[in-house]
Structures are given as structure tokens and as C-alpha cells.
C-alpha positions in Angstrom: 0.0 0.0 0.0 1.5 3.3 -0.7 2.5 5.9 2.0 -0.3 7.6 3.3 1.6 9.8 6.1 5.2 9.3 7.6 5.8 9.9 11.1 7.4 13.6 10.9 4.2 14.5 9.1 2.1 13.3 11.5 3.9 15.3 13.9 3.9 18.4 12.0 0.4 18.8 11.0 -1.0 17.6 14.2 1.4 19.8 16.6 2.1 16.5 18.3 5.1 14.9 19.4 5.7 10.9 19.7 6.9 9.3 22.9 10.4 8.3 24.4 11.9 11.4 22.6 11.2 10.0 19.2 11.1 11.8 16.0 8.8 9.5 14.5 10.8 9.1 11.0 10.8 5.1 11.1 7.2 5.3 11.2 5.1 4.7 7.9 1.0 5.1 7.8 -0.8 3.5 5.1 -4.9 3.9 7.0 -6.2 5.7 9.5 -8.4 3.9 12.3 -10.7 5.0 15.2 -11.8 1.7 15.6 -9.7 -1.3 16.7 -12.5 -3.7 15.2 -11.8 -2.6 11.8 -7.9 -1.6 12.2 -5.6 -2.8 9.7 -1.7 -3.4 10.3 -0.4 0.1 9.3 -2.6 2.5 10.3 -2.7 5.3 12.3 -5.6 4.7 15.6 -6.6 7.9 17.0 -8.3 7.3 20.3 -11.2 9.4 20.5 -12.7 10.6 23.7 -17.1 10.4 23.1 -19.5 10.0 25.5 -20.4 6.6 25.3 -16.4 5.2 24.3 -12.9 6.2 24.6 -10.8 5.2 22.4 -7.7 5.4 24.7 -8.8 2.3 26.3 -7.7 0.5 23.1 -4.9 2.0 22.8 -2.7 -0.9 23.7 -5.1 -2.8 21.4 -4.1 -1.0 18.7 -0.4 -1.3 19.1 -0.5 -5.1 19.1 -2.9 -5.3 16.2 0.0 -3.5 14.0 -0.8 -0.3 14.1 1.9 2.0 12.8 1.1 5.2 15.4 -1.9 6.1 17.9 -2.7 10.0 18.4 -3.5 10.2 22.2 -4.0 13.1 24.9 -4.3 10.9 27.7 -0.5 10.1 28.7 -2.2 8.4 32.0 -4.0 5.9 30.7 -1.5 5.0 27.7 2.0 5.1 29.2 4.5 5.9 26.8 5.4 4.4 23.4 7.4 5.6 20.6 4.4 4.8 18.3 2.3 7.5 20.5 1.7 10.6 19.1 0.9 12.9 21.9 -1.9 16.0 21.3 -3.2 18.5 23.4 -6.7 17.0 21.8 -7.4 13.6 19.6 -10.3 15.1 17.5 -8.9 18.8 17.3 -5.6 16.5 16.2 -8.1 14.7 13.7 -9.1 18.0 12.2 -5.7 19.1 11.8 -4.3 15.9 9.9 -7.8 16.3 7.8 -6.6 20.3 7.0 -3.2 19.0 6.4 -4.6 16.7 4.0 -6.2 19.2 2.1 -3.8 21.7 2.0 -1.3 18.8 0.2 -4.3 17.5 -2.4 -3.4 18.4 -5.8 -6.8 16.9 -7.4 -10.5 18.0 -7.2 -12.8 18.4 -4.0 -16.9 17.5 -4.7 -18.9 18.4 -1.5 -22.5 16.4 -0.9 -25.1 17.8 1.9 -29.1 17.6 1.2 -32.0 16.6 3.4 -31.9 13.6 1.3 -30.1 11.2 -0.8 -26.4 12.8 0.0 -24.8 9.3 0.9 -26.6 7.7 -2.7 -25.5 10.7 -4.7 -21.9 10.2 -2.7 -21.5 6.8 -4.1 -23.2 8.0 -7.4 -20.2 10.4 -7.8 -17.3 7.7 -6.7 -18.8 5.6 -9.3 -18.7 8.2 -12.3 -16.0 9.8 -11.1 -13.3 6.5 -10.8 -14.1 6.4 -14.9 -12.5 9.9 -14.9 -9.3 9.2 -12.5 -8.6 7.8 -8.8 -11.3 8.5 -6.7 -11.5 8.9 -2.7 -15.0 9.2 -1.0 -16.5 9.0 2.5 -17.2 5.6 3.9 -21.0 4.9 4.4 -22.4 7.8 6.0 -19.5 9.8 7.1 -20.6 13.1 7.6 -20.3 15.0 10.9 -17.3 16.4 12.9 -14.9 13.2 13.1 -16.3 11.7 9.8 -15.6 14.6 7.7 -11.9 15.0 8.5 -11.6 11.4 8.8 -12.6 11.3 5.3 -9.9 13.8 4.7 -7.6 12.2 6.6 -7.6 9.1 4.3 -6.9 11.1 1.1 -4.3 9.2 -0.7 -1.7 11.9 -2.1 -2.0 10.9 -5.5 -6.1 11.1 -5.6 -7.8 13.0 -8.9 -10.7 13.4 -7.0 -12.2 13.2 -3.5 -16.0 13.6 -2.9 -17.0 14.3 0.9 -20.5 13.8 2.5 -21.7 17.0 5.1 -24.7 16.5 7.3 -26.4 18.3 9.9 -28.6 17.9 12.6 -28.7 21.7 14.0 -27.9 25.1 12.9 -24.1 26.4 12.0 -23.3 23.0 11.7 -22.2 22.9 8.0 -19.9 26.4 8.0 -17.3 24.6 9.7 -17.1 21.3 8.0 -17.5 22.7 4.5 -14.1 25.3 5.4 -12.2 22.2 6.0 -13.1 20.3 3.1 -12.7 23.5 0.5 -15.0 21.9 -2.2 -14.3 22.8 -5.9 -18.0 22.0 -6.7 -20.9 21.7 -4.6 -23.9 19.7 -4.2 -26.9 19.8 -2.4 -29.6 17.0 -3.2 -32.8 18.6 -2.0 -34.5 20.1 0.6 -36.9 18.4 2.7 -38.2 18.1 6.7 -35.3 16.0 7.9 -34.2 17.4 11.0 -37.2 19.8 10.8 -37.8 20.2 14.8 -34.2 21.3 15.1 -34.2 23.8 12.6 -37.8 25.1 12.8 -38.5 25.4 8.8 -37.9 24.5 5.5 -36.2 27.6 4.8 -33.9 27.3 7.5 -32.8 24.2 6.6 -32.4 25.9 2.8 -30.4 28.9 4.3 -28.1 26.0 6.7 -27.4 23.4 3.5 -26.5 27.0 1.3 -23.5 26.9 3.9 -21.7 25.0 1.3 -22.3 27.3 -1.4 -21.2 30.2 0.7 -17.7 28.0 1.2 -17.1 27.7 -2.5 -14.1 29.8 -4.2 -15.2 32.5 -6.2 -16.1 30.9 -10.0 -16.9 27.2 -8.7 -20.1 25.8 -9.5 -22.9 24.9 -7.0 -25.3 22.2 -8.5 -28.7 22.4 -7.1 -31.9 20.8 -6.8 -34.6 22.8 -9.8 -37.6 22.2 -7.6 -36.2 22.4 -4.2 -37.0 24.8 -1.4 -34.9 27.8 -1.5 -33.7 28.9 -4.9 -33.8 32.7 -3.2 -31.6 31.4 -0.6 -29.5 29.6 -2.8 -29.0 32.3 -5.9 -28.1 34.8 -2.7 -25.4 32.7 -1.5 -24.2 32.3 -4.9 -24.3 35.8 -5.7 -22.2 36.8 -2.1 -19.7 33.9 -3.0 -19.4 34.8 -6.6 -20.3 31.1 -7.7 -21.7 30.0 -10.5 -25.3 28.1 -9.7 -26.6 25.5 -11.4 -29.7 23.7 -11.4 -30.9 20.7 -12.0 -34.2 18.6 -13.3 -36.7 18.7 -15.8 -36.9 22.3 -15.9 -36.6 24.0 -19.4 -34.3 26.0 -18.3 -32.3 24.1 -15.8 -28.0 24.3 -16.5 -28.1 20.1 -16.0 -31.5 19.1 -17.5 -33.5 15.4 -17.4 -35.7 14.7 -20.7 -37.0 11.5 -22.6 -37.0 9.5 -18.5 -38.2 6.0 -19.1 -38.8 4.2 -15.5 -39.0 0.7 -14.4 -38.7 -1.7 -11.6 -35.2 -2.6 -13.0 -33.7 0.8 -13.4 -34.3 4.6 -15.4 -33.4 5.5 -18.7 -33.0 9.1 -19.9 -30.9 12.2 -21.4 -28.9 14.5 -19.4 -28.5 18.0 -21.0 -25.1 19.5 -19.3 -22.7 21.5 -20.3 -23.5 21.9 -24.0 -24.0 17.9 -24.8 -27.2 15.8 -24.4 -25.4 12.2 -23.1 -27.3 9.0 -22.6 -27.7 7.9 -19.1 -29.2 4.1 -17.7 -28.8 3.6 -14.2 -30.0 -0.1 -12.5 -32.1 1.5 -9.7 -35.4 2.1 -9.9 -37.1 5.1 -9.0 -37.1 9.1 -10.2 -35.0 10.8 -7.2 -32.2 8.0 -8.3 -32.0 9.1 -12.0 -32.1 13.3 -10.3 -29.6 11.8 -8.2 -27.8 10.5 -11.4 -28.3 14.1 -13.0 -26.3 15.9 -10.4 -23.6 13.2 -10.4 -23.2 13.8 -13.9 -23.6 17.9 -13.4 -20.8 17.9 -11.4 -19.0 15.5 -13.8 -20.0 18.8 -16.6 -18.6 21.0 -13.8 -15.1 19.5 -13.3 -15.0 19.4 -16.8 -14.9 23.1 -17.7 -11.7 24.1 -19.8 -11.4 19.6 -20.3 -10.2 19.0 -23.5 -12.6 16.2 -23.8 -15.5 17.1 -21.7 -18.2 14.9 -23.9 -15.5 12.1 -23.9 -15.0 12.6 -20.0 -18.9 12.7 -19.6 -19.5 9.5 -21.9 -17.6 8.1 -19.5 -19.1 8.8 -16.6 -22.8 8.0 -17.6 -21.0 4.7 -18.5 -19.8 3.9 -15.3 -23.2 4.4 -13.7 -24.6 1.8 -15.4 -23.3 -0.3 -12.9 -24.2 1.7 -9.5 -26.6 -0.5 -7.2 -27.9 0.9 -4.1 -26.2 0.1 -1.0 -28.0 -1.9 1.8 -30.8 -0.2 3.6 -31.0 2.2 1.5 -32.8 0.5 -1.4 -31.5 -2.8 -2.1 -33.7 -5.0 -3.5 -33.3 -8.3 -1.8 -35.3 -11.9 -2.4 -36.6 -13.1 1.1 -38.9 -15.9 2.7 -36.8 -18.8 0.2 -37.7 -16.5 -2.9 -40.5 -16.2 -2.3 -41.1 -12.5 -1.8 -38.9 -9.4 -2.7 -37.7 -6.6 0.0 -37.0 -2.8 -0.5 -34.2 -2.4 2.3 -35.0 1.5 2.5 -34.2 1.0 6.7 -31.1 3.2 7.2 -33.3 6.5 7.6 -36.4 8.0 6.5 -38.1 11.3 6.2 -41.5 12.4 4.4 -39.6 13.0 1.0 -37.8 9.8 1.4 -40.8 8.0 2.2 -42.6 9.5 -0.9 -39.6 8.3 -3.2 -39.3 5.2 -1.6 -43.4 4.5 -2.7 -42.3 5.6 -6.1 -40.3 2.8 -6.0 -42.7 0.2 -4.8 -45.4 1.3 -7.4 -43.1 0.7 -10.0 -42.3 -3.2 -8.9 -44.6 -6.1 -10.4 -46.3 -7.4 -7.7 -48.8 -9.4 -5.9 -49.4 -7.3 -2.8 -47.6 -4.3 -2.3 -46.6 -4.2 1.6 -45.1 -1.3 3.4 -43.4 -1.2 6.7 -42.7 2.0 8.4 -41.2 3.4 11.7 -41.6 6.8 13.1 -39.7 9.7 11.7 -37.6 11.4 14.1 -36.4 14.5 14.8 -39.5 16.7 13.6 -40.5 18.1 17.4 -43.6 19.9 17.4 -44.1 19.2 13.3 -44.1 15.4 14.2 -48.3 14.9 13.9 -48.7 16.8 10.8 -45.4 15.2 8.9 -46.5 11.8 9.6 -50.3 12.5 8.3 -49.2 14.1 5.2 -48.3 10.4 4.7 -51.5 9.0 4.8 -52.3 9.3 1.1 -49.3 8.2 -0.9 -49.5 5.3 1.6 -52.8 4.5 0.5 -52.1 5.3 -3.2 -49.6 2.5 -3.5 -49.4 -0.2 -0.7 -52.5 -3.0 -0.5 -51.1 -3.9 3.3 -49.6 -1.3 5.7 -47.7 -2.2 8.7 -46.5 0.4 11.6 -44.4 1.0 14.4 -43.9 3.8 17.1 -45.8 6.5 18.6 -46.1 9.3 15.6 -47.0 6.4 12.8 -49.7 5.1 15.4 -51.5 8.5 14.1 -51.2 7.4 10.6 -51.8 3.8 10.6 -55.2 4.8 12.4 -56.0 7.3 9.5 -55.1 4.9 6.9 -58.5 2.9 5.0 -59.3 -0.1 7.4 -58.4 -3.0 4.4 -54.6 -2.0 4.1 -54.4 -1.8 7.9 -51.9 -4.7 8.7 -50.6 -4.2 12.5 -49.3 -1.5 14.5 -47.1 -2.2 17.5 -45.2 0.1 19.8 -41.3 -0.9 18.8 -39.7 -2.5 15.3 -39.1 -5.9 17.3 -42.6 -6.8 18.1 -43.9 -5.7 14.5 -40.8 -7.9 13.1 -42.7 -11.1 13.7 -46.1 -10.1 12.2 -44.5 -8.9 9.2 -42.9 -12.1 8.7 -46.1 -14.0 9.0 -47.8 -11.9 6.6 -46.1 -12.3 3.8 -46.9 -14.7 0.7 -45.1 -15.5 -2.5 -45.2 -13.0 -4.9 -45.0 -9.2 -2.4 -42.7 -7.1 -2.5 -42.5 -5.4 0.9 -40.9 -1.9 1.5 -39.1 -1.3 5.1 -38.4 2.3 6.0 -38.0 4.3 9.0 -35.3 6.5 10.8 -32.2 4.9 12.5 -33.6 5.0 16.0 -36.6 3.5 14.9 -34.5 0.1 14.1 -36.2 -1.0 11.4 -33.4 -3.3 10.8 -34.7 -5.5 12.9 -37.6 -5.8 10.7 -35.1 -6.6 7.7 -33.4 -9.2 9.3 -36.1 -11.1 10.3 -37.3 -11.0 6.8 -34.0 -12.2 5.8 -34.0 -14.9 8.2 -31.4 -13.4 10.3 -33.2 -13.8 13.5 -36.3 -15.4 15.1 -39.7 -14.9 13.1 -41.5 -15.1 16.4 -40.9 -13.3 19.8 -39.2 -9.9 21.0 -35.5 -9.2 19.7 
């Protein structure tokens, strides 16, 4: 593996210095770690401090699995080592290697926030993107204040591109990150209610993701949703920043335009419109927010492309290469369960009411026998809770012959839903796991959504078989 930081680096963008006098110099870092489960030999562990773990406590671990350094503040609990690089902080020292990683890039930096479908559009872009040159992205969901500069962190030198995931859960959250990551273009998916009872309204959450724009270098491009809450806030921010904006859809007008979209249960089909070319795009995921998903991936693709001596050649390529995106479990995957029987939509990594509306585009474009959908409460929506779950009730009924619930918020909509597609509700995803399982017959296809605290995963493994069809998890 090639060279990813040497020792004296280390030292010098952290501020650190390693133990028993050492310089560090016979130290070589090919990874960075903050978990000991998933650390390789050669990488740098940096034991943070949360509230819940410490990573100081593995410390030792580390050292014996092979790791070439640990970043520590905690001299007390780790005795010395010449492998331990000592900071007056572990995460401020995370940010600093993340900075430092930056500052040394010599490719191209994509930025990703939205209320929805930034990690999809993420792995949308590292698909394209590898066609075009090497490409480093965020792993799964990566996005707050250690998974941003971790991301960073991991930039391999000789990179053409890196594309980082920001997310938010309150206000002045974004600022921060998108300054350390310096994007060259920036995306945001759309805007929706996620987070809603933090951030009080839809235009707040407009004027929080237009944070990124406001980070941009004077003549980038921002690529934004056509449709989306907040073009006022968004054409202001470009217009303070001096960045270019474009949009994106099936707007006449729009600087990365959809026409001729063809959608299935196996995939989309259409022609994007960017940058001067019309280019040919099938993706194998069904549903219409992936193929505007696509779109932006391949308006950045336009973007990066400005002054390219080939820009069709590099775009041809990239529609190419998304041919063969797939979505990633629980956020879409199509899986066969009960022996074959039956087919799952894994949507149960999050949910919010514009994810939940996609996600029943989805389902109504599948051949099936009985349409089934399972869903867990939204979270985070405070007072706006009651009214975001009801707005639910009739894109529910429009699609799904069988309707199964958990949690306090989607007990309000079960109970407004038609009493024939009223399955079960229950109070928690592991006692609505078992009647879900004995519902279904050959030929559904059932749809599992909720947010993460909901655990809706149980749900999905006990449709997979991964755990008892019949009792409390």
C-alpha cells in the first residue's frame, strides 16, 4: 500500500510529538483507524474521547494489532510508546491531519449535503468519477465532525478526486465542515423536513445546507436541486460567494436538465443536458429521485469538466460507469426473502417524508402481488411530528395493499389509513418484526423504512431470516 503519512508529518500537521523522545521518522502510515475492530496493520488509531467510548482504552489494542502510530491526549491511561503521538486533543488532532490533507491534495474536491439522498448521490459520484481518475470518497455515512476530517484524513496523495458527504442535525453545523473540506463544486440534493424540529422550517434548513455554497471559491459551481425549497436562498449565497449556480431537473431552463426519462422496476433510462452535450444515461435503480440523483452526479461530472479538453469524452464516461451503480443496503437494495418467495426494498437506514414519498415511487413501479409497506416513526420533527407523519397517509394508500407500523407518531397514521390496508401496529420495530414475517406470501414485494432509532433493521433481518420470526428481539 502506498505511504499515506510518515511519522514527521504526522507530527507536524497535528502539533504533536511521539513518545520516548522520538522523531517519529521510522514510522510509515498507510490507513487511518478509530476503531480497533476494523484496524488494519499500518494504520494510524486515533483514540477518540465520546461519551459513550474512549478510544484510549484500546490503545494498547491498537499497538499489538500492527498499528503504525496512535494519536492520544491521555498520557495516564497510555503510558509511553514511541508509536504514540501525543496531542493537546485527539479530534482537534483529527481536524488538523484532515486540514493538512487538504492543503497537500493536488486533485478536485466535490462536497455532498441535502436533506436527502447525499450518501446515494456520494456513491453515485465515486462511481462516475473513478471512470474519470482515482477517486476517494466518504465511507457509508461519514458526515459530521470526526467523519468529515476522517474522510480527509484518508486522502491518498496521488487522488484526482475526493468527494466528501456534510450533514447536519442543528444550525451552524455545515460552515465549519465545508471550510475544512474546501470543495471545488458543490452539491446539495434537495430540501426536505429532515431534522425539521431542530431547525424550525424549511427555509432554514435551505439557508443551513446554502452553507456549502457560501464556502465555494469564487467561480466554482454549485449544483442544485430545480424544484427544491430555497432557490432565493440559494441564488443569494451564490451571488455573495461569486459562484456560478446551477440547477438541476426537468426544468426547461435548468444548467443540468433530465428529458425522454423511461422508468421501471429494474432501473431509469434518460438524457442528461449539461454542459452543452445531451449524453445518454441508464442507471439499474429504480425510482425518479435516483435518476435526479444521477443528474447531479453527472452535473458535477459537466462542472469538473470546464476548460477539459474532452468534456463529452469525459462525460460518456461517466454515464458509462453508472450503469453499474446498485444501491447500498438499507437504502434500497432489493433483496429476495422468505426462500424466494417474496422481494424486499431495504430502505431502513433513515427516512423522512420526501424519502418515504420516493421510496413508494419505488414500490409502485415493482410487479407485484401485494404491495406491503413497513414504516417506523420519523424522528427528529418536534412539534411538526403529527402533521409530517399524516401528510403520509395518502401516498400510503395510493400505492401499498397492506400497511404495517411502528412507534408512537406512525400510530397517528396507521389509524388514519382505509381499514383493508391496515396490517398491525405495534409500539417498537421488534414486536412488529414477527407479524410482518407471518404476513407475507409469495409473490409481495414489501418496503421497510423508518429512521435509524426507529431500528427497522430488525424488521429486515427477520425477513432475511437473520433472526427469530416469532418473539421480541
Amino acid at each position: 500500500m502506498s505511504v499515506l503519512w510518515s511519522g514527521p508529518e504526522l507530527a507536524e500537521a497535528t502539533g504533536g510529538h511521539f513518545g520516548c523522545g522520538s522523531d517519529g521518522a521510522g514510522i510509515v502510515v498507510t490507513g487511518v483507524s478509530i476503531d480497533t475492530r476494523t484496524l488494519q496493520p499500518g494504520d494510524l488509531f486515533i483514540a477518540l474521547a465520546g461519551e459513550n467510548s474512549d478510544g484510549h482504552v484500546h490503545a494498547a489494542v491498537a499497538l499489538e494489532a500492527g498499528a503504525a502510530a496512535v494519536l492520544v491526549h491521555r498520557e495516564q491511561e497510555t503510558g509511553d510508546d514511541a508509536r504514540l503521538l501525543h496531542v493537546a486533543d485527539t479530534l482537534d488532532g483529527l481536524w488538523a491531519l484532515g486540514r493538512a490533507a487538504q492543503a497537500r491534495f493536488g486533485g478536485r474536491v466535490v462536497a455532498v449535503t441535502g436533506s436527502v439522498g447525499k450518501t446515494t448521490t456520494k456513491e453515485m459520484l465515486r462511481v462516475a468519477l473513478s471512470a474519470l481518475g482515482e477517486t476517494h470518497a466518504a465511507v457509508a455515512s461519514y458526515n459530521n465532525h470526526w467523519g468529515v476530517p476522517l474522510t480527509l484524513a484518508r486522502l491518498p496523495r496521488g487522488a484526482a478526486f475526493c468527494v466528501s458527504e456534510i450533514g447536519m442535525n442543528h444550525p451552524g453545523e455545515i460552515a465549519p465542515l465545508a471550510e475544512l473540506v474546501r470543495p471545488d463544486v458543490g452539491v446539495i440534493t434537495t430540501i426536505g423536513s429532515a431534522h425539521l424540529g431542530h431547525m424550525g422550517s424549511r427555509e432554514a434548513i435551505a439557508r443551513e445546507k446554502a452553507s456549502l455554497i457560501e464556502a465555494l471559491a469564487p467561480g466554482a459551481v454549485a449544483v442544485v436541486p430545480d424544484d427544491a425549497t430555497g432557490q432565493l436562498v440559494f441564488a443569494d449565497a451564490a451571488r455573495r460567494a461569486g459562484v456560478t449556480l446551477w440547477h438541476s431537473g426537468f426544468a426547461p431552463g435548468s444548467e443540468v436538465r433530465l428529458t425522454d426519462l423511461e422508468l421501471s422496476g429494474e432501473g431509469s433510462r434518460f438524457v442528461v443536458h449539461v454542459a452543452g452535450f445531451a449524453v445518454p444515461v441508464t442507471i439499474r435503480a429504480p425510482g425518479e429521485h435516483l435518476a435526479r440523483n444521477a443528474a447531479l452526479a453527472m452535473g458535477v461530472a459537466g462542472a469538473l469538466g470546464t476548460g477539459s479538453s474532452a468534456p463529452e469524452s469525459d462525460l460518456a464516461k461517466a454515464a458509462e460507469a453508472l450503469s453499474e451503480f446498485v444501491p447500498g443496503a438499507g437504502r434500497g437494495a432489493a433483496v429476495p426473502v422468505c426462500g424466494g418467495r417474496a422481494l424486499l426494498l431495504d430502505e431502513s437506514y433513515n427516512a423522512s417524508v420526501l424519502a418515504i414519498r420516493a421510496a413508494l415511487g419505488v414500490l409502485r413501479l415493482m410487479p407485484a402481488r401485494r404491495r406491503i409497506v413497513v414504516l417506523g416513526d420519523i424522528l427528529e420533527l418536534g412539534g411538526f411530528a403529527s402533521d409530517e407523519h399524516l401528510s403520509l397517509v395518502e401516498p400510503v394508500s395510493d400505492v401499498a395493499d397492506l400497511v404495517f407500523c411502528c412507534g408512537p407518531h406512525m400510530k397517528e397514521l396507521f389509524d388514519a389509513l382505509p381499514s383493508p390496508i391496515r396490517g398491525a401496529w405495534t409500539a417498537d420495530s421488534a414486536a412488529l418484526a414477527p407479524l410482518v414475517c407471518r404476513s407475507i406470501a409469495k409473490g409481495d414485494v414489501v418496503l421497510v423504512k423508518g429512521s435509524l432509532g426507529s431500528r427497522m433493521k430488525l424488521v429486515v433481518d427477520a425477513l432475511k431470516g437473520d433472526m427469530p420470526k416469532s418473539g421480541r428481539a
